[in-house]
C-alpha positions as CSV (number, residue, x, y, z in Angstrom):
1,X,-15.6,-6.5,-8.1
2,X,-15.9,-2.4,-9.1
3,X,-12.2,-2.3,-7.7
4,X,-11.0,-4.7,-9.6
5,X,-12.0,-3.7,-12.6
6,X,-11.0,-0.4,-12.1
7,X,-7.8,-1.4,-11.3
8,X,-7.6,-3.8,-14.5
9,X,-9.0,-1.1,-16.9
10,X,-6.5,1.9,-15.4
11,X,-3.0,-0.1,-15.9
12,X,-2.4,-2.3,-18.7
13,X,-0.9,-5.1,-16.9
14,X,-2.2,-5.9,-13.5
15,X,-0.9,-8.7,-11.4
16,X,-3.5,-9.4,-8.7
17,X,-1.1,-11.1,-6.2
18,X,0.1,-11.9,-2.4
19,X,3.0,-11.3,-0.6
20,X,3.9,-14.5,0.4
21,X,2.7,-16.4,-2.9
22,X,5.8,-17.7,-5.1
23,X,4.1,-17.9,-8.4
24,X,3.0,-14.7,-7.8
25,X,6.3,-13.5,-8.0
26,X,7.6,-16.2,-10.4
27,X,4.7,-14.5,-13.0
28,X,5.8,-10.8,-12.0
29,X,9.9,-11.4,-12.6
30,X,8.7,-13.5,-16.5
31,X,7.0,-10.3,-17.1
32,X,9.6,-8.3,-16.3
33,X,12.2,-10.4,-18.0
34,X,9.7,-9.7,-21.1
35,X,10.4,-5.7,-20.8
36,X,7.1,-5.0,-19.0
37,X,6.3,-3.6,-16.1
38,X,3.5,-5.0,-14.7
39,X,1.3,-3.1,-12.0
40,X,1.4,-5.6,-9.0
41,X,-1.4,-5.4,-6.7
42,X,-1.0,-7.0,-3.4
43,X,-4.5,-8.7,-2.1
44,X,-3.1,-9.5,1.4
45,X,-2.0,-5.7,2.0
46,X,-5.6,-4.3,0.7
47,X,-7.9,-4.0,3.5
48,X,-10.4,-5.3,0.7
49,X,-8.0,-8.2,0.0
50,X,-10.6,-11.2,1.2
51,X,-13.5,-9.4,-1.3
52,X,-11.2,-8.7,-4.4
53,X,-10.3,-12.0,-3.9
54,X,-13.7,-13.1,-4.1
55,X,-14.5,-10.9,-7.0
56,X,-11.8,-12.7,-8.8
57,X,-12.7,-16.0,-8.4
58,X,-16.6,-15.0,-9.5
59,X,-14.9,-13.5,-12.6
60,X,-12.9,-16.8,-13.8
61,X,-9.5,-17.4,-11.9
62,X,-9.3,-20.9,-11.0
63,X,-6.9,-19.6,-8.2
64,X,-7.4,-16.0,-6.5
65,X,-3.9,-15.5,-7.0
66,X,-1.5,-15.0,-9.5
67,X,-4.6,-13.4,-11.2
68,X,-3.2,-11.5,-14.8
69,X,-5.3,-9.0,-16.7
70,X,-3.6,-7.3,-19.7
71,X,-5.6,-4.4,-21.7
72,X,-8.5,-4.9,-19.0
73,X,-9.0,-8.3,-19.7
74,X,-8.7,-11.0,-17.4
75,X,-6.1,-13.7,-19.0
76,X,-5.9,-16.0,-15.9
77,X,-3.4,-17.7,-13.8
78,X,0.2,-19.2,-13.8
79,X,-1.4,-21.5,-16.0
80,X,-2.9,-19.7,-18.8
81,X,0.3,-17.2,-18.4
82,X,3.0,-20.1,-18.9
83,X,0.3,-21.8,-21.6
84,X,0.5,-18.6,-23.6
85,X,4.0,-18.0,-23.2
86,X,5.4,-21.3,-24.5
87,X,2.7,-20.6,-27.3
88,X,4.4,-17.7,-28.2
89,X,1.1,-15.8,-27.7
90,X,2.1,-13.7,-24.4
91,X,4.7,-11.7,-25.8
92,X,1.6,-10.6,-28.9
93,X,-0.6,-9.3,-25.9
94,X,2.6,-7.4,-23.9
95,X,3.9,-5.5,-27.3
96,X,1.5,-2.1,-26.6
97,X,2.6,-2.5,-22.8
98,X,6.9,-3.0,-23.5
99,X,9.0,-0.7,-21.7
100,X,11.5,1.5,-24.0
């Protein structure tokens, strides 16, 4: 769990992903779309993968992965990211993080 939040906390947005998940990358291409450039973190290339993993579920996802934290807070999954977005909300919590 230590390396997750340490991960969450050092880059603004973290993506908490695997390789061969498509809502992973679905969630990483809508940020990017949004002018962000999210830190993606690969679990299934992480010889702590299965743990973090873990760690993630203990913390809230309802799905290891996609698993979004923005400003070191944990925001969710595809769910909670697509909920926000057609809210409106997401693009609030990605203004300090927009790319130039």
């Amino acid at each position: 769990m230590d390396k997750v939040q340490r991960m969450a906390s050092e880059h603004g947005v973290v993506i908490f992903s695997k390789s061969t998940c498509c809502l992973c990358y679905a969630v990483t291409i809508l940020f990017r779309d949004l002018g962000v450039d999210p830190y993606v973190h690969e679990l299934d290339h992480d010889s702590d993968g299965k743990d973090m993993e873990k760690a993630l579920m203990r913390m809230g996802c309802n799905t290891s992965v996609p698993a979004v934290f923005i400003g070191g807070k944990l925001v969710g999954s595809t769910n909670e990211v697509m909920s926000l977005h057609l809210k409106g909300s997401l693009i609030q919590l990605l203004k300090p993080y927009l790319s130039d």
